[in-house]
FIVEXFI-161547 format. One line per 2 residues: number of its first residue (from 1); their letters; for each residue y, z, x of C-alpha. Coordinates in steps of 0.1 Angstrom, whole numbers, padded with zeros to 4 digits, m for minus. Each point is the difference from the previous one (the first is absolute). Layout:
<atoms>
NUM) a) Y,Z,X  ...
</atoms>
This chain:
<atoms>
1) xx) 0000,0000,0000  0034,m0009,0016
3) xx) 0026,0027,0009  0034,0009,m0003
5) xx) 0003,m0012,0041  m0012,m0037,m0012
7) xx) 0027,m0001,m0021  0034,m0027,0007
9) xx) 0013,0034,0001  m0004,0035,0006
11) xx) m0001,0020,m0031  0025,0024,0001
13) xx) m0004,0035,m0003  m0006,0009,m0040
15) xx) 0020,0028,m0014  m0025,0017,m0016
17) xx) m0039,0003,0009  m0024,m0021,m0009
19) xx) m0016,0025,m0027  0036,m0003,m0014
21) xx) m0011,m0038,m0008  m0036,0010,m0014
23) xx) 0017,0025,m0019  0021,m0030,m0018
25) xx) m0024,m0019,m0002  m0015,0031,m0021
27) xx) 0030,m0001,m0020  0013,m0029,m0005
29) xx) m0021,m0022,m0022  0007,0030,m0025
31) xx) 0020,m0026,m0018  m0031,m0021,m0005
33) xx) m0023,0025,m0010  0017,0016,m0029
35) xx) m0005,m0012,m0028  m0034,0007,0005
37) xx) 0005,0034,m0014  0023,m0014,m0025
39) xx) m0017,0019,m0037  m0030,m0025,m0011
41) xx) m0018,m0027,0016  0015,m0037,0014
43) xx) m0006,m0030,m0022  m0017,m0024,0024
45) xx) m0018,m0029,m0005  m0036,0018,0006
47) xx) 0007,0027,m0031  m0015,0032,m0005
49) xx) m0032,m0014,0021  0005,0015,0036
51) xx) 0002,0035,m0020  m0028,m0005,m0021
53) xx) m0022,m0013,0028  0013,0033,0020
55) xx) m0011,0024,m0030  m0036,m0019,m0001
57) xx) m0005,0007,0040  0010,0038,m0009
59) xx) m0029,m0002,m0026  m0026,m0016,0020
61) xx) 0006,0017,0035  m0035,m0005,0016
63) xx) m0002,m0035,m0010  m0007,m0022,0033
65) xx) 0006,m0032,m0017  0031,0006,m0021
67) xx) 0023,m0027,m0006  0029,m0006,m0021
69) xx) m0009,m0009,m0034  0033,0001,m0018
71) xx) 0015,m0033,0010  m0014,m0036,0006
73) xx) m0032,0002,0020  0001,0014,0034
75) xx) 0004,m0027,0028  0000,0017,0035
77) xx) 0021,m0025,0016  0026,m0005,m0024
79) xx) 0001,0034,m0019  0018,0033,0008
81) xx) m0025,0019,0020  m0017,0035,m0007
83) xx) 0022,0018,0027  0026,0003,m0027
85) xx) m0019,0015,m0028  m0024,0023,0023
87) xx) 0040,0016,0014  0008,0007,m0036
89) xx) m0034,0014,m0011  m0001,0020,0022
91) xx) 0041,0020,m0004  m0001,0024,m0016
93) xx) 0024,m0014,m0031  m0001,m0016,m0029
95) xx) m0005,m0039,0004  0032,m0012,m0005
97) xx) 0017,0025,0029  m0034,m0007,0024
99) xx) 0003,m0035,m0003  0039,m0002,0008
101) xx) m0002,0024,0023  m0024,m0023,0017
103) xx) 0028,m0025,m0004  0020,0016,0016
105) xx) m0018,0011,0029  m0006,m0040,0004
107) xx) 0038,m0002,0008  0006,0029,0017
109) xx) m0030,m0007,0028  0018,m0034,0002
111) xx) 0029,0008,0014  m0010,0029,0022
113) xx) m0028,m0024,0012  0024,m0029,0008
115) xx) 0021,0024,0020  m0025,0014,0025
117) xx) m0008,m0037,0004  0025,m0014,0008
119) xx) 0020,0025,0017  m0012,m0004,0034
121) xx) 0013,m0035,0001  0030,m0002,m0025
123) xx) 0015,0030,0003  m0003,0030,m0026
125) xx) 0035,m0017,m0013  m0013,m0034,m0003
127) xx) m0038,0020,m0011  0018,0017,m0029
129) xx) 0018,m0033,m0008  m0032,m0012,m0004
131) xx) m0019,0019,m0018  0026,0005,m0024
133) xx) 0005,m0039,m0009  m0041,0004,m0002
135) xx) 0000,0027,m0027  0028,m0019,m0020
137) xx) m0010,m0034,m0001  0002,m0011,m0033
139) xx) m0041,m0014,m0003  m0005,0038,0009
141) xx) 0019,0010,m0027  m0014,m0021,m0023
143) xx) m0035,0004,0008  0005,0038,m0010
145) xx) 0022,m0005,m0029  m0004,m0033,m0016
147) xx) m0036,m0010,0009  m0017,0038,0003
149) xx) m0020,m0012,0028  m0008,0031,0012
151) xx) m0025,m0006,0024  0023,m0032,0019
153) xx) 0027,0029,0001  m0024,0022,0018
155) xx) m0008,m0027,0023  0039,m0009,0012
157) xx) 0000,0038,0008  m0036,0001,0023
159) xx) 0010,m0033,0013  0030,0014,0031
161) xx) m0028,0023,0008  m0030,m0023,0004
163) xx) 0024,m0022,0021  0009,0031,0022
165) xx) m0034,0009,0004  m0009,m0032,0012
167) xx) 0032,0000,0018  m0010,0028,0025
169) xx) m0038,m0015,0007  0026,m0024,0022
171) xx) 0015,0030,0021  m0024,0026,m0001
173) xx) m0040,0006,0009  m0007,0032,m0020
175) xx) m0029,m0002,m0015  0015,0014,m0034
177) xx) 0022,m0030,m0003  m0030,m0021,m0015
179) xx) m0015,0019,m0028  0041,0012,m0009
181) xx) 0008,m0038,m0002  m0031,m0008,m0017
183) xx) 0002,0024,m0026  0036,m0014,m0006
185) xx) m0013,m0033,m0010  m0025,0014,m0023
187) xx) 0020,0014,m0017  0021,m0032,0000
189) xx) m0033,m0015,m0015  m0006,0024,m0025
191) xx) 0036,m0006,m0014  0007,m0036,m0004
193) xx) m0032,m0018,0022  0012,m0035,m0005
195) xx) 0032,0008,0012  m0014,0020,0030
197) xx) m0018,m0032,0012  0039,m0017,0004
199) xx) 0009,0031,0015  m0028,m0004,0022
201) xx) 0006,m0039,0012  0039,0015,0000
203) xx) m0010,0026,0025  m0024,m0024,0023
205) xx) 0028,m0023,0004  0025,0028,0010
207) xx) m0023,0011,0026  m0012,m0035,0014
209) xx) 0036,m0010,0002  0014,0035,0016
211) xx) m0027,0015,0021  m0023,m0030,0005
213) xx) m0023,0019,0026  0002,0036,m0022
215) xx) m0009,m0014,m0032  m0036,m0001,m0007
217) xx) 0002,0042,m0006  0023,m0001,m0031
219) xx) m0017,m0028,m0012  m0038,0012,0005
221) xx) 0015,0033,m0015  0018,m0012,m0028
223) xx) m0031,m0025,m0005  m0024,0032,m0006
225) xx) 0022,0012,m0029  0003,m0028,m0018
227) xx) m0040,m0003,0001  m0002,0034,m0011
229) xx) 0017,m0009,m0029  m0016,m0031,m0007
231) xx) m0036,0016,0005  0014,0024,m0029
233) xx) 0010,m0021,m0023  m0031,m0022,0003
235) xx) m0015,0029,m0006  0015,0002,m0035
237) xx) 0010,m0031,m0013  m0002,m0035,0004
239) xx) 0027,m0023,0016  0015,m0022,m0025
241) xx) 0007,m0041,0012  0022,m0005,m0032
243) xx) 0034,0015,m0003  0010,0020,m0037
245) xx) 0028,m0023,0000  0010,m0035,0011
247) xx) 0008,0010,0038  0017,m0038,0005
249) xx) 0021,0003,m0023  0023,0029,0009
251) xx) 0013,m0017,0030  0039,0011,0005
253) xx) 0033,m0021,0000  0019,0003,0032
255) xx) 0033,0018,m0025  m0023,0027,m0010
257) xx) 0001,0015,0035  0035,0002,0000
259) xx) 0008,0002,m0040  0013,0034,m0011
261) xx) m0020,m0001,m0030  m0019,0033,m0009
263) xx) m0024,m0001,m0026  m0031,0021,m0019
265) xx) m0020,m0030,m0011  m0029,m0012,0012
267) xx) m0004,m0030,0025  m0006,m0028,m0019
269) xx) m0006,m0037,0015  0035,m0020,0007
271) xx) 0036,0008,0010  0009,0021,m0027
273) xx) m0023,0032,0005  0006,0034,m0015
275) xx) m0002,0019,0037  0025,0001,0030
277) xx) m0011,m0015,0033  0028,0005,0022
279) xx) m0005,0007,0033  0029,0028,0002
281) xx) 0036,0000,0010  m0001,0024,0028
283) xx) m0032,m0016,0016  0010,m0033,0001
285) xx) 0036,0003,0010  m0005,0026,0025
287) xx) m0029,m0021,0015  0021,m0030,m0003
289) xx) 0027,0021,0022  m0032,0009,0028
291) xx) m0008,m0039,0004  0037,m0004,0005
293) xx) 0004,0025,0025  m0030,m0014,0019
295) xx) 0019,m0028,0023  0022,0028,0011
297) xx) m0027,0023,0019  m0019,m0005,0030
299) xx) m0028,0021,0016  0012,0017,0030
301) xx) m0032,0003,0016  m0020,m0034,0004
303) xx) m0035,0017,m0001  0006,0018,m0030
305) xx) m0010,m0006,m0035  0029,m0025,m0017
307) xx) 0011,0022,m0037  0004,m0033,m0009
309) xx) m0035,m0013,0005  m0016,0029,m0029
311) xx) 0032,m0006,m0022  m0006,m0038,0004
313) xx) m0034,0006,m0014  0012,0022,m0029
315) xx) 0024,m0030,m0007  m0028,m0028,m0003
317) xx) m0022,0020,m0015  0024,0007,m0028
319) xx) 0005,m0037,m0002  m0033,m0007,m0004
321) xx) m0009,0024,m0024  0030,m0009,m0025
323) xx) m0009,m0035,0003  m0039,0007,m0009
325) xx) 0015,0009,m0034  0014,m0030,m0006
327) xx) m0018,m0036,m0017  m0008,m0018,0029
329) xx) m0020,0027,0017  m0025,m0004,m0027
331) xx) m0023,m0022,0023  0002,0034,0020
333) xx) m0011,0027,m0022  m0031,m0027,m0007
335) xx) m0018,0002,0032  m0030,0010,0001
337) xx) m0012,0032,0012  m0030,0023,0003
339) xx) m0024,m0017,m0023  0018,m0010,m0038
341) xx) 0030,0016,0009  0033,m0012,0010
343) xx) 0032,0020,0007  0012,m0007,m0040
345) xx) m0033,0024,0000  0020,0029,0011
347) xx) 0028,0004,m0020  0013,m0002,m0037
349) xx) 0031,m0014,0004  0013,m0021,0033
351) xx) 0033,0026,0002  m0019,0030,0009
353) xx) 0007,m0011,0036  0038,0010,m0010
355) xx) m0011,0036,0014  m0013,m0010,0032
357) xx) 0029,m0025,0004  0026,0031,m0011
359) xx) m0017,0021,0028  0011,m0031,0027
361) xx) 0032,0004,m0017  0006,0035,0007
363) xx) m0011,0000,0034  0025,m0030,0004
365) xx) 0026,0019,m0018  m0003,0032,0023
367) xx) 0002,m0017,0033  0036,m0005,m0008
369) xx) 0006,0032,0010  m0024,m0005,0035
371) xx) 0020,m0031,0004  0035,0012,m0003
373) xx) 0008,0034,0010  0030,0007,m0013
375) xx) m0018,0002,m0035  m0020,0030,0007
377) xx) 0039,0016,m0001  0011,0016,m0027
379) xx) 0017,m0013,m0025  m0013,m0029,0005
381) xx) m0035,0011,0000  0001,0023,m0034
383) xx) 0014,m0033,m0017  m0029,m0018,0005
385) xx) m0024,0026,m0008  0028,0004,m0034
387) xx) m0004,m0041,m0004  m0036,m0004,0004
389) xx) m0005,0032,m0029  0028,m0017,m0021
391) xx) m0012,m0040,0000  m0031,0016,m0018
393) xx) 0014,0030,m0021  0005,m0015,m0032
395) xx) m0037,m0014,m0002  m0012,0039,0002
397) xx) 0005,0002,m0042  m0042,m0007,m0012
399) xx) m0004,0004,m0039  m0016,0027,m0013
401) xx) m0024,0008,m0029  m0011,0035,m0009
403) xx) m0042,m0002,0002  m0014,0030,m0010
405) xx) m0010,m0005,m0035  m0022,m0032,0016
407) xx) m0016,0015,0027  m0029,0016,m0018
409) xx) m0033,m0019,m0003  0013,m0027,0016
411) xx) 0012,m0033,m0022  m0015,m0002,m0034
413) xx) m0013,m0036,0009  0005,m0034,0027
415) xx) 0000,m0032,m0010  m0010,m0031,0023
417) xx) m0009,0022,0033  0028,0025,m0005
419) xx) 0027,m0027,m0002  0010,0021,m0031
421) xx) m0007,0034,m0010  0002,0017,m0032
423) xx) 0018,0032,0011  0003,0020,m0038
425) xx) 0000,m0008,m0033  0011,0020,m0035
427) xx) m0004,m0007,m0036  0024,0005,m0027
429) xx) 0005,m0009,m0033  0025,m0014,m0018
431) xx) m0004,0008,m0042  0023,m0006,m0027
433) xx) 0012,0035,m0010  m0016,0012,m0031
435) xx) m0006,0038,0001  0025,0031,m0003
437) xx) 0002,0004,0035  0013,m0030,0013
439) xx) 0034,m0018,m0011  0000,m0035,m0016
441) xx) m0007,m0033,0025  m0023,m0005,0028
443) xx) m0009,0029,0024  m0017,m0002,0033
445) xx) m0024,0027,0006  m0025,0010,0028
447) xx) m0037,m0009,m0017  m0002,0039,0009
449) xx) 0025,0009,m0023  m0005,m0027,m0026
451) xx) m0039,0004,m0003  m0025,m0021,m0014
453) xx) 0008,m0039,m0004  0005,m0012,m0036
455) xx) 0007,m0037,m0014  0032,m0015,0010
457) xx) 0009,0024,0026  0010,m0017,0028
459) xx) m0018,0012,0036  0022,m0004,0031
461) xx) m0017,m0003,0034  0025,0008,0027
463) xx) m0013,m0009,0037  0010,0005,0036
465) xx) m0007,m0030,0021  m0001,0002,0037
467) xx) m0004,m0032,0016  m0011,0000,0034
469) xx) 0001,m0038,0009  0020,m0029,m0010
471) xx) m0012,m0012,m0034  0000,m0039,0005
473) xx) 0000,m0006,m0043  0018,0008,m0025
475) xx) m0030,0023,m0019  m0001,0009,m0036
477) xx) m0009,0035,m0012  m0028,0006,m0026
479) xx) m0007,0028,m0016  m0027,0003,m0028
481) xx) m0010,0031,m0020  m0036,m0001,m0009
483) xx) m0020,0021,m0021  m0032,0020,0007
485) xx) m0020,m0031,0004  0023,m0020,0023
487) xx) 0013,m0019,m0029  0034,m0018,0002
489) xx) 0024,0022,m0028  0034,m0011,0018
491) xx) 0018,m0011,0026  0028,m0010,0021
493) xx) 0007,m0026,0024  0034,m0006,0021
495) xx) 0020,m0002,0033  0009,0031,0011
497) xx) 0034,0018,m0012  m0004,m0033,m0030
499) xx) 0008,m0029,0031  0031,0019,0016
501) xx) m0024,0009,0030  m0026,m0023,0008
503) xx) m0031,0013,0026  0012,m0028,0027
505) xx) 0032,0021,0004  m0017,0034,0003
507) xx) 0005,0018,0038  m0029,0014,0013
509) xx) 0007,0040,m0002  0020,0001,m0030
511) xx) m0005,0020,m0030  m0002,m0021,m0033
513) xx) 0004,0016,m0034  m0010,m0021,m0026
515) xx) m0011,0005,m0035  m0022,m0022,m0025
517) xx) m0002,0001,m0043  m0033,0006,m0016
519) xx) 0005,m0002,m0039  m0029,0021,m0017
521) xx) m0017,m0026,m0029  m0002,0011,m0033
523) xx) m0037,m0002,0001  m0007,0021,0032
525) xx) m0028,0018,0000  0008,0036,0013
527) xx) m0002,0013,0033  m0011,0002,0028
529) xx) 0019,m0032,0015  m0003,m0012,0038
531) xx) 0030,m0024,0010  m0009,m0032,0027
533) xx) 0026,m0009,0025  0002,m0028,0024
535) xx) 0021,m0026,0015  m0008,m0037,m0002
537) xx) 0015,m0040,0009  0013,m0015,m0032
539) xx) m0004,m0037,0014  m0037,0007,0008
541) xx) m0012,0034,m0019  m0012,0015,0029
543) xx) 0003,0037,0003  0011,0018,0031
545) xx) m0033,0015,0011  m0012,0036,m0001
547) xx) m0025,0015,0018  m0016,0022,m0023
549) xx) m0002,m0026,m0027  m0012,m0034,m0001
551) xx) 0028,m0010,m0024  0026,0008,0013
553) xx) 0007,0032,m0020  0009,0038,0003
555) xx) m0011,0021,m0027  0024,0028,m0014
557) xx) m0011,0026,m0022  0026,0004,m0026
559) xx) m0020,0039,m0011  0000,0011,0036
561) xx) 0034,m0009,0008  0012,0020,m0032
</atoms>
């Protein structure tokens, strides 16, 4: 790892001690973690799952094989990993404070993790810098708070400390070093694997460009990790060849890097998605100010390492990586690799390489302050800790839903392998007043209150939806009250909220209220009554699947629910 000395400069004495700069590095992505303990729970685009799945490992502790259940089915290479949920499961909290407290541990080992990396060679100024422009880089924030990719958050955090691990195999023979630097990238695995294996290549072409003679110890290190992990997850599930969603077509525009556009929707294929891209103000101008400053500095010992040599590295790998998310790299991300898979194989979406393209950034960014030396001076030096907080700020503001009254039991039903979940449901009844204790006109009543169905009582079905995927139709609702013997009494059939929100709108996360007329026949038979719900294409009649029923339906027990 270079030094201070290797520097165009030497780095002038620091005002305060370097446990000064771990110590804000403690402290100062405060801003970003937050709102985590904000009252409720965030809505993201993966729900109420991660907490569900984190109550069902507290209730099956001993079981070797658990997986997540709650969600689309478990892909090791593209799906958060179990490192996230085991954390949560095992604080001693209810889910919703173990699971963003596990959040926010993610952020917090981040930027301490970039500091004691990079310090050595950037400075603790220029370290902090970066580690700061790391924590706050806008795909950070909205991996947390926008997608509730929990275990990808966990994995940005881990990452500064896998690197520095396999960092110090280059300058040190303890023995320690290897097992420290292999459990790093474990646990790497076991957080987001598919993103560990770019990590990994990321990592191998540090080293092979740096310390050519040095590298085969971080690499055979980090090597052992990742087959830990994948030795694991074989272990327990298969790897999946075929992405959840059309990987080719989320390719980004070049504007979305730089577009100031913040958004809570889901990534959807084209120009006009629902979720912000940006690379971040502070990392790219600041960066853009270290390539500046580059023609201006000179080594002033031939023998030594050239600063600009790493930082020229950082600077065409973040070239590259930006690029790969773009169109033409298509023919790229189709090469084949070990046996049916290609590199498409290893992600969801091409822009999850924003995050290892952000962490260039921010080691970019920080050299300013290795570079220049008057910036490490105050006040020069607390502005750009104030500018790179500030250029992300107003992005810290994640919606919230209160969740306790869903957290029970789990959802009530999924549709179409969890794309959409049933989270509650409640019957009324809406009767033409006729009896001493009601006024004149139509009352609403719970079925509780109101008691048996009679003729020409009307039976509302209100239901929260929680979609946890894009829903590519427009679906229609059905809902059919049958009698003891499955026959067909009533029923309704519509777009949800009557055509004023249509399924192919819905954001993945959200809560939708929606509720559906049953109008009781005259010639009912009485009670008991079940009610059929389901979801189905009015251009071809086919139902959105559910996996407890063949057709397509979920059962609700109008007596029970009374």
């Amino acid at each position: 790892m270079m030094t201070p000395e290797s520097l165009p400069y030497k780095v002038s004495p620091e005002t305060s001690s370097a446990r000064t700069y771990l110590f804000l590095a403690l402290i100062l992505p405060i801003f970003a973690v937050a709102p985590l303990f904000y009252p409720g729970y965030m809505e993201t685009h993966t729900g109420l799952a991660p907490l569900w799945n984190v109550a069902d490992l507290r209730a099956n502790p001993g079981d070797p094989g658990w997986l997540p259940h709650i969600a689309h089915s478990f892909d090791p290479l593209r799906s958060d990993g179990l490192l996230v949920y085991y954390l949560a499961a095992l604080l001693p909290f209810d889910v919703v404070v173990a699971t963003k407290l596990v959040g926010g541990l993610g952020w917090v080992l981040g930027s301490l993790g970039m500091v004691l990396w990079l310090r050595s060679w950037l400075g603790s100024p220029g370290a902090l810098a970066a580690a700061l422009v790391y924590t706050y880089l806008p795909f950070h924030i909205a991996a947390v708070y926008v997608r509730g990719a929990w275990g990808e958050a966990f994995f940005w955090g881990l990452l500064p400390w896998a690197m520095l691990a396999a960092t110090y195999l280059v300058t040190t023979r303890r023995v320690i070093v290897w097992p420290l630097a292999a459990f790093f990238w474990l646990m790497l695995g076991l957080s987001q694997l598919g993103l560990t294996l770019w990590a990994f290549i990321f990592l191998m072409l540090l080293v092979l460009v740096i310390h050519r003679r040095q590298s085969l110890p971080p690499i055979l290190s980090a090597l052992a990790g990742l087959g830990l992990a994948f030795g694991l997850y074989l272990s327990l599930a298969p790897f999946s060849a075929t992405s959840p969603v059309p990987f080719f077509d989320h390719f980004l525009f070049p504007f979305q890097l730089v577009s100031a556009y913040w958004g809570f929707g889901p990534s959807r294929p084209g120009w006009a998605d629902g979720l912000s891209f940006q690379l971040g103000l502070a990392a790219v101008g600041l960066a853009m100010v270290s390539v500046a400053l580059w023609p201006h500095t000179r080594s002033p010992e031939p023998n030594s390492v050239r600063p600009d040599r790493r930082l020229l590295f950082f600077l065409i790998a973040v070239i590259g990586l930006v690029l790969l998310q773009f169109s033409p790299a298509a023919w790229v991300w189709q090469l084949p690799g070990l046996a049916t898979f290609s590199l498409s194989s290893t992600l969801t979406y091409p822009w999850q390489l924003l995050g290892l393209a952000g962490l260039g950034l921010a080691v970019l960014a920080g050299s300013v302050l290795g570079l220049d030396a008057r910036l490490t001076e105050l006040p020069l030096f607390g502005s750009i800790i104030m500018l790179i907080i500030l250029s992300s700020y107003h992005y810290l503001a994640p919606q919230f839903i209160q969740v306790d009254h869903y957290l029970a039991g789990g959802p009530k039903a999924q549709w179409g392998a969890a794309r959409l979940l049933l989270l509650d449901y409640d019957f009324s009844v809406q009767t033409s007043a006729n009896t001493a204790a009601l006024e004149l006109g139509d009352t609403t009543l719970p079925l509780t209150v109101h008691g048996p169905l009679r003729a020409h009582d009307r039976l509302l079905l209100e239901a929260t939806w929680q979609p946890l995927q894009t829903l590519d139709q427009d679906l229609k609702v059905f809902v059919h009250l049958v009698d003891a013997n499955n026959n067909v009494l009533a029923q309704y059939d519509g777009r949800p909220r009557s055509g004023d929100y249509p399924t192919s709108q819905w954001v993945p996360g959200e809560l939708i209220r929606d509720t559906y007329p049953i109008l009781i026949p005259e010639n009912a038979p009485p009670p008991p009554y079940r009610v059929f719900i389901g979801l189905y294409d009015e251009t071809t009649s086919i139902r959105l699947p559910v996996p407890t029923d063949p057709e397509g339906r979920v059962i609700l027990d109008v007596d029970q629910k009374s």
